[in-house]
TILUM-69111 format. One record per residue (C-alpha): x, y, z; residue in one letter; residue number from 1. Coordinates in pm, 1 decimal, decimal comma. Layout:
BEGIN
east|north|up|r|k
X|Y|Z|a|NUM
...
//
This chain:
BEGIN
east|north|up|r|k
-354,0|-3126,8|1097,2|x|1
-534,0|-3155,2|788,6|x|2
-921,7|-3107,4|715,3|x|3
-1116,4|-3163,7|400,2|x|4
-1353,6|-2889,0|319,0|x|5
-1679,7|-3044,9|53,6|x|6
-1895,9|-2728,9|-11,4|x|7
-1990,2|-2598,2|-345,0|x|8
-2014,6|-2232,0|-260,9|x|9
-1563,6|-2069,2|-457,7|x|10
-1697,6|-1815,7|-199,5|x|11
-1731,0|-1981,9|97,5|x|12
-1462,7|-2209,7|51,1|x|13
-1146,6|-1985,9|1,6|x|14
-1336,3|-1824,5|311,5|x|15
-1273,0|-2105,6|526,1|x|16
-963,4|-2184,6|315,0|x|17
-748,6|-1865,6|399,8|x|18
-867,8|-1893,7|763,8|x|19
-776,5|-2219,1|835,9|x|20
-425,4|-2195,7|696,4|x|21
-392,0|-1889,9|910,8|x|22
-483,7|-2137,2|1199,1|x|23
-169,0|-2389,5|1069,8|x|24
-424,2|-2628,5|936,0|x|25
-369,6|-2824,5|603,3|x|26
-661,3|-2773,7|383,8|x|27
-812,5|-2964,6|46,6|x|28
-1113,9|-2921,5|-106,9|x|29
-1422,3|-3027,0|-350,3|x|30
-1704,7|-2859,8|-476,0|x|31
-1905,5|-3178,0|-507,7|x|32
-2030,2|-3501,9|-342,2|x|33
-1846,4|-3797,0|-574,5|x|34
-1505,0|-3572,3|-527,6|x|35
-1511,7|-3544,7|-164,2|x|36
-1578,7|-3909,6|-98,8|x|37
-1264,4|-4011,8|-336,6|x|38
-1092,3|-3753,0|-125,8|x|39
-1213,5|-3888,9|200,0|x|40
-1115,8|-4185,7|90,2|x|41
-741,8|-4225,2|-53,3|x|42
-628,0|-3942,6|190,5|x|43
-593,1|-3920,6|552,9|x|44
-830,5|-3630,3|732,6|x|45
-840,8|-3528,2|1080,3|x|46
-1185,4|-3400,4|998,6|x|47
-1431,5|-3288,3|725,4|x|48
-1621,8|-2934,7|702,7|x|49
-1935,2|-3060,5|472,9|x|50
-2142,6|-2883,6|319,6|x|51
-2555,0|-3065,5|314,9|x|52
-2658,6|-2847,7|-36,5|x|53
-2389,5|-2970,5|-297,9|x|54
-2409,4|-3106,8|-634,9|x|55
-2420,8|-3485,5|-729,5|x|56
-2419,2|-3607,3|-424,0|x|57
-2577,3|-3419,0|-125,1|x|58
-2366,9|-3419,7|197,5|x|59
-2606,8|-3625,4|367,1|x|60
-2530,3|-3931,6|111,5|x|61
-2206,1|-3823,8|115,7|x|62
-2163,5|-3865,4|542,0|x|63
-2350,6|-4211,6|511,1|x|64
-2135,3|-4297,6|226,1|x|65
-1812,5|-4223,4|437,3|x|66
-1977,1|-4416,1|786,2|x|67
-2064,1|-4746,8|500,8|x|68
-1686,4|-4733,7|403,6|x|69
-1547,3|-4710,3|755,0|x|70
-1426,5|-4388,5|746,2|x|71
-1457,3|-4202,2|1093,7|x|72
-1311,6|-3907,6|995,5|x|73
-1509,9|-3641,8|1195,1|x|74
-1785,6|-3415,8|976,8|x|75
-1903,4|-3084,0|1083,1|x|76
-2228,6|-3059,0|884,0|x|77
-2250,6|-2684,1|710,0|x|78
-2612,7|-2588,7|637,2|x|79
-2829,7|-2297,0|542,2|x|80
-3115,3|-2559,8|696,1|x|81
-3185,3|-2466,0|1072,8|x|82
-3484,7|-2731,8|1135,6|x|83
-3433,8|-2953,5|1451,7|x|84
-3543,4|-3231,2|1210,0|x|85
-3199,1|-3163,5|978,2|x|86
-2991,6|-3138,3|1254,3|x|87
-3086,5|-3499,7|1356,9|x|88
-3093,8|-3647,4|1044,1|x|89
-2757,6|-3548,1|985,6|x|90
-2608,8|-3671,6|1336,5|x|91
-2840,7|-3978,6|1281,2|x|92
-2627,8|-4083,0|974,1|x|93
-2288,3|-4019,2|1125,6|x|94
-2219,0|-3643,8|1184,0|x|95
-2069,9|-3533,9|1479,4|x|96
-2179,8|-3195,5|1474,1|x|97
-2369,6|-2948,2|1311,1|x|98
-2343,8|-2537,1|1232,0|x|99
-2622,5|-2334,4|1073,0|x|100
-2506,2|-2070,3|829,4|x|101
-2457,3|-1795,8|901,5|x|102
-2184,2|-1904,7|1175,1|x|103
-1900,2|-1726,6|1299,2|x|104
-1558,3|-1847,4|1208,6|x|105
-1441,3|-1816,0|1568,6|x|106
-1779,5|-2017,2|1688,3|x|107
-1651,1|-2303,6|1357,4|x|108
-1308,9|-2321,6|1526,9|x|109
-1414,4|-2385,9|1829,4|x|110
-1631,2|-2655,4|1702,2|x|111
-1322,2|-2789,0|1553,9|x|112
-1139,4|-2796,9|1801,2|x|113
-1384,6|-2995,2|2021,8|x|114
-1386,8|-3267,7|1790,8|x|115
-1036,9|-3282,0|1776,6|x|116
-989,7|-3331,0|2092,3|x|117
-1249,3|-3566,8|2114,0|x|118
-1071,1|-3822,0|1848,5|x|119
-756,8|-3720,1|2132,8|x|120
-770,4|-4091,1|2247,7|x|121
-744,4|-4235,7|1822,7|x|122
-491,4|-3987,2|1701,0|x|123
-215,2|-3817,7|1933,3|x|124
-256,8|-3448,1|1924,0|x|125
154,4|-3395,3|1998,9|x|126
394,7|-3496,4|1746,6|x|127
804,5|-3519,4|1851,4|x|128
1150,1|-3596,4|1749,4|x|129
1432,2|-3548,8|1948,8|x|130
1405,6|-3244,2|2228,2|x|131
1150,4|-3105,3|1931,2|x|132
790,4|-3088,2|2007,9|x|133
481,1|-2958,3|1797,0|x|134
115,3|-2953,7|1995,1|x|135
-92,2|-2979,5|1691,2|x|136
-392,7|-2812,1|1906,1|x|137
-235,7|-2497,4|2112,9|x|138
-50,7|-2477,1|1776,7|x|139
297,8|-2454,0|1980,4|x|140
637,5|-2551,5|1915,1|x|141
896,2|-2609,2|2148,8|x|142
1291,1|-2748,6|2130,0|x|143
1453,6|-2812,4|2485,9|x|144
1138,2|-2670,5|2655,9|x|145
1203,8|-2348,9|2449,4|x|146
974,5|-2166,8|2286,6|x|147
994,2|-2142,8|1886,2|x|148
759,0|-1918,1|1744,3|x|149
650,6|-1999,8|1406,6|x|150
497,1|-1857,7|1089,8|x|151
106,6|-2053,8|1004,7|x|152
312,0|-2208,2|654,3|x|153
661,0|-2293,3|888,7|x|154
408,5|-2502,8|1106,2|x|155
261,5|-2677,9|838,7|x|156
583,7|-2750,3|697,2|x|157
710,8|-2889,5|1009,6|x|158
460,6|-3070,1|1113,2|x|159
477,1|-3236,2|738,3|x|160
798,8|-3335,8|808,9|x|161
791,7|-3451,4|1123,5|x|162
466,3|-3709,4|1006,5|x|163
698,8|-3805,6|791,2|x|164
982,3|-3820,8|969,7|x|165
1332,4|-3996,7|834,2|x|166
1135,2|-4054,8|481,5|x|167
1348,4|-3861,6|221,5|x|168
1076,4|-3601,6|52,0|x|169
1099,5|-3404,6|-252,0|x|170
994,6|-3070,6|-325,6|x|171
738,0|-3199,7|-584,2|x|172
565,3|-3404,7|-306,0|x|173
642,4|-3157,3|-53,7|x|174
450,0|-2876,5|-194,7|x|175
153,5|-3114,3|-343,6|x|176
69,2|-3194,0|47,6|x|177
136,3|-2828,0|135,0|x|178
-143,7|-2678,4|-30,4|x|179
-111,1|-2371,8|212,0|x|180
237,3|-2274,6|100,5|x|181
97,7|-2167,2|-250,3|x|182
298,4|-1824,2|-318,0|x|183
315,7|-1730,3|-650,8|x|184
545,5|-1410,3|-518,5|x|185
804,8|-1652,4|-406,0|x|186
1053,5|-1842,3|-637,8|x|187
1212,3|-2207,9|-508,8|x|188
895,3|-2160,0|-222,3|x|189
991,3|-2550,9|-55,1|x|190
1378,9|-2418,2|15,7|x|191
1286,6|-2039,3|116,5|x|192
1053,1|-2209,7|423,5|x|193
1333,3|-2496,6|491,8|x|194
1622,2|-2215,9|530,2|x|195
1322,5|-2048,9|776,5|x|196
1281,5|-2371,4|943,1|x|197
1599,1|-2430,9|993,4|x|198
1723,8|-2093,0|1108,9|x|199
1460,3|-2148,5|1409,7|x|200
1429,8|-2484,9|1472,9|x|201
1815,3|-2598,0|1416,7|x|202
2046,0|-2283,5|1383,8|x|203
2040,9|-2226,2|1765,6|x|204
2070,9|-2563,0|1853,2|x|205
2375,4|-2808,0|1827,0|x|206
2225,5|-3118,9|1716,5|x|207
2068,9|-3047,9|1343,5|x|208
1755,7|-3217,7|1235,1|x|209
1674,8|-3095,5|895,2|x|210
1889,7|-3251,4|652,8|x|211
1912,1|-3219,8|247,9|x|212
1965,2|-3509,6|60,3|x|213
2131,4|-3382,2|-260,0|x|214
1957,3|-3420,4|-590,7|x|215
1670,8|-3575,5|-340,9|x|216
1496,8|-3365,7|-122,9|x|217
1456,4|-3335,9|249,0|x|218
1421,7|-3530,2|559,5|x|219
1375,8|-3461,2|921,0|x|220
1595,5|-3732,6|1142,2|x|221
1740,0|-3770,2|1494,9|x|222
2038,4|-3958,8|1336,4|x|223
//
């Protein structure tokens, strides 16, 4: 799943950055109003962390922006503001929720994952090809109703693929979407976490799903 952090605070954002990969979620970010509403809207979100205090445009024109273009993404509202009159201006214009900093990040993903599963009946929550199934909340994996245990980046990966599922995909556009597999320790990073993909997800199994398309890239196919 993917979420779209807008907050101007380097601090706060590779904060909530590293902690959401850690939780297998796709991250990209802004650090100002006009950015995160092009963001918002050429890309597809599952839900936006926004920030009310940010530069050019504040999050609350940014929200009503995003509810004037059609875009019901979900927003979290992020504010150092803790008056009841904030908290329902911003639901007023088309958050869904709202978290006063200081917050924990347990008490944030949580939140999250409320929303989430309140979208549940818009966008499916379980993604699957073959005997291969990835619950995009519990963050589980499982091929033949066995249990695959998976790295935070692996899931990513394979739940990349699997959105994208018999579409041929190159390592350029591979590792542009995959933000979180940034490793600057790691040479050839998109074919070290394929060979790990596919020594769990295929290598036990007889029927192979992860394929390489030579001079192309990769694809994930039941075929």
């Amino acid at each position: 799943m993917k979420i779209l952090i807008i907050e101007d605070d380097e601090k706060i954002v590779n904060f909530l950055k590293k902690g959401l990969q850690e939780e297998s979620y796709s991250v990209d970010y802004s650090l100002n109003g006009d950015e995160g509403i092009y963001l918002a809207s050429v890309n597809t979100y599952d839900l936006i962390l926004l920030d009310i205090m940010i530069p050019i445009k504040d999050g609350i024109e940014v929200c009503k922006t995003l509810r004037e273009e059609k875009i019901n993404t979900p927003i979290i509202m992020l504010t150092a503001k803790d008056s009841i009159e904030d908290k329902v201006k911003g639901l007023d214009i088309g958050a869904n929720d709202y978290i006063s900093k200081p917050f924990s990040f347990s008490e944030l993903l949580a939140r999250i994952r409320v929303q989430l599963r309140n979208s549940n009946n818009l966008v499916s929550t379980t993604l699957q090809i073959a005997d291969l199934k990835l619950d995009l909340l519990k963050k589980t994996v499982t091929r033949n109703e066995d249990k695959i245990i998976l790295t935070a980046k692996e899931f990513s990966l394979l739940e990349f693929l699997i959105r994208n599922q018999n579409k041929v995909l190159s390592e350029t556009v591979i590792s542009e979407s995959l933000s979180s597999l940034d490793d600057d320790n790691i040479s050839n990073i998109i074919n070290v976490y394929i060979y790990r993909l596919r020594n769990k997800i295929d290598k036990p199994y007889e029927k192979k799903l992860i394929k390489t398309i030579r001079g192309m890239g990769f694809k994930i196919s039941d075929e």
